[in-house]
C-alpha positions as CSV (number, residue, x, y, z in Angstrom):
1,X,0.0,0.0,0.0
2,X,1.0,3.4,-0.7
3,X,1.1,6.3,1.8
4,X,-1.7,8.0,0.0
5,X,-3.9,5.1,0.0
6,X,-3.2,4.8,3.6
7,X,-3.9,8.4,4.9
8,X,-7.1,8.2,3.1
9,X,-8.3,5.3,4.5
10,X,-7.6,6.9,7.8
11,X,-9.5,10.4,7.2
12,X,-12.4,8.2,6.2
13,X,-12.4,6.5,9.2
14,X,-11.8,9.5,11.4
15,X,-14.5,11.4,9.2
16,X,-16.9,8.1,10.2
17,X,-16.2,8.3,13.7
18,X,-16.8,12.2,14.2
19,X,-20.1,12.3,11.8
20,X,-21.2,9.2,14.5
21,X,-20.2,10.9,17.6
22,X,-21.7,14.3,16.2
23,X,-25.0,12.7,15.0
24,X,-25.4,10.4,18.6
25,X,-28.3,12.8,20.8
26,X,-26.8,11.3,24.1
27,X,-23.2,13.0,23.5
28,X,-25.1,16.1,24.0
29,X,-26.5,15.3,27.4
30,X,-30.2,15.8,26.4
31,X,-31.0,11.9,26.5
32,X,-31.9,11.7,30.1
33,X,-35.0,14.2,29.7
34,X,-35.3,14.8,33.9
35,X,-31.8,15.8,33.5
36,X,-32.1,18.2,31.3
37,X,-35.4,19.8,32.6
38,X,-34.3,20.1,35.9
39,X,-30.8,22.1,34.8
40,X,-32.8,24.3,32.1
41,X,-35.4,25.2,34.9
42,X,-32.5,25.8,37.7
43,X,-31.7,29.5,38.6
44,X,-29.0,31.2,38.0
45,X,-27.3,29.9,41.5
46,X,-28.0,26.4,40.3
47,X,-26.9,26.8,37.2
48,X,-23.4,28.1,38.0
49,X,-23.3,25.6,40.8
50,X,-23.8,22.9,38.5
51,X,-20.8,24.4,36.1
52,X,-18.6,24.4,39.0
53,X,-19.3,20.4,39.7
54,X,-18.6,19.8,36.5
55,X,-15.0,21.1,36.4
56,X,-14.1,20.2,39.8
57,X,-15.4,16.7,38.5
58,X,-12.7,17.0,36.1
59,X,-10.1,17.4,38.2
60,X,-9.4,14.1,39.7
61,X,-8.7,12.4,35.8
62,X,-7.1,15.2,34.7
63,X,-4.0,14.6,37.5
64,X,-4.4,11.0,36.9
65,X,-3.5,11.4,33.2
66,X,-1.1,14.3,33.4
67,X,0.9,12.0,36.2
68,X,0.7,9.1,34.1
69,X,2.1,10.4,31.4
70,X,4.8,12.1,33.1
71,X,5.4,9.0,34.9
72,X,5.8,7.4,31.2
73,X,7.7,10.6,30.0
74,X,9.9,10.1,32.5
75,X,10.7,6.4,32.5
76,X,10.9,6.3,28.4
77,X,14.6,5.6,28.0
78,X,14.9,3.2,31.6
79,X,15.7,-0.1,29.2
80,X,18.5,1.7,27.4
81,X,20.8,3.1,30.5
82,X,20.1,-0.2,32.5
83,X,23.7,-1.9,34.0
84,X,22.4,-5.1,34.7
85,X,22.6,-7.5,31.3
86,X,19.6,-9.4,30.7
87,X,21.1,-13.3,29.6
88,X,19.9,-13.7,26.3
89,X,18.6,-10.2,25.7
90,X,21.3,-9.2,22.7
91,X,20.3,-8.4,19.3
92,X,22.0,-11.9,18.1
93,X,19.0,-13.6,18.6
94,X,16.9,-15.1,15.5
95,X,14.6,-17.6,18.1
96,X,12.2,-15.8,20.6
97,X,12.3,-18.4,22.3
98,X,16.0,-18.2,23.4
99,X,15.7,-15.3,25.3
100,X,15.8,-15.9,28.7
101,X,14.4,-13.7,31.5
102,X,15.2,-13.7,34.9
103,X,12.4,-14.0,37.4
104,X,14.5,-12.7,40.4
């Protein structure tokens, strides 16, 4: 396969999953109809209460993911400065199955 053959099979599919996504009523929230009556007849105190939930509801996976991905930022190149030799773990190696790890 070519590369243009490729990228357009892959902004077809990413086209397919936005129109899906965009066309789906229940991404917007509006699918659970007490839901939505009781947050369009809230006052103005409700209604900014209601915002603020939401974003401190956000909080808690936004660290999880930022520290995550640090953590995976971080620990990228760990492999490549190890001392300790793995037996078996060169580059030589045509079998999988002679590399040997060490359970210790």
């Amino acid at each position: 396969m070519n590369w243009r053959s490729v990228m357009g099979k892959l902004m077809a599919a990413g086209a397919a999953t936005v129109g899906i996504l965009l066309g789906a009523t229940s991404t917007f929230a509006q699918g659970c109809a007490l839901c939505y009556s009781d947050a369009a007849a809230a006052g103005p105190q409700a209604e900014a209460a209601l915002r603020h939930g939401i974003l401190i509801l956000l909080i808690p996976p936004m660290i999880i993911f930022s520290g995550f991905y640090a953590m995976l930022y971080r620990r990228r190149n760990v492999h490549l400065g190890s001392d300790t030799k793995v037996p078996g773990a060169s580059f030589g190696h045509e079998n999988i199955a002679e590399i040997v790890l060490p359970l210790n």
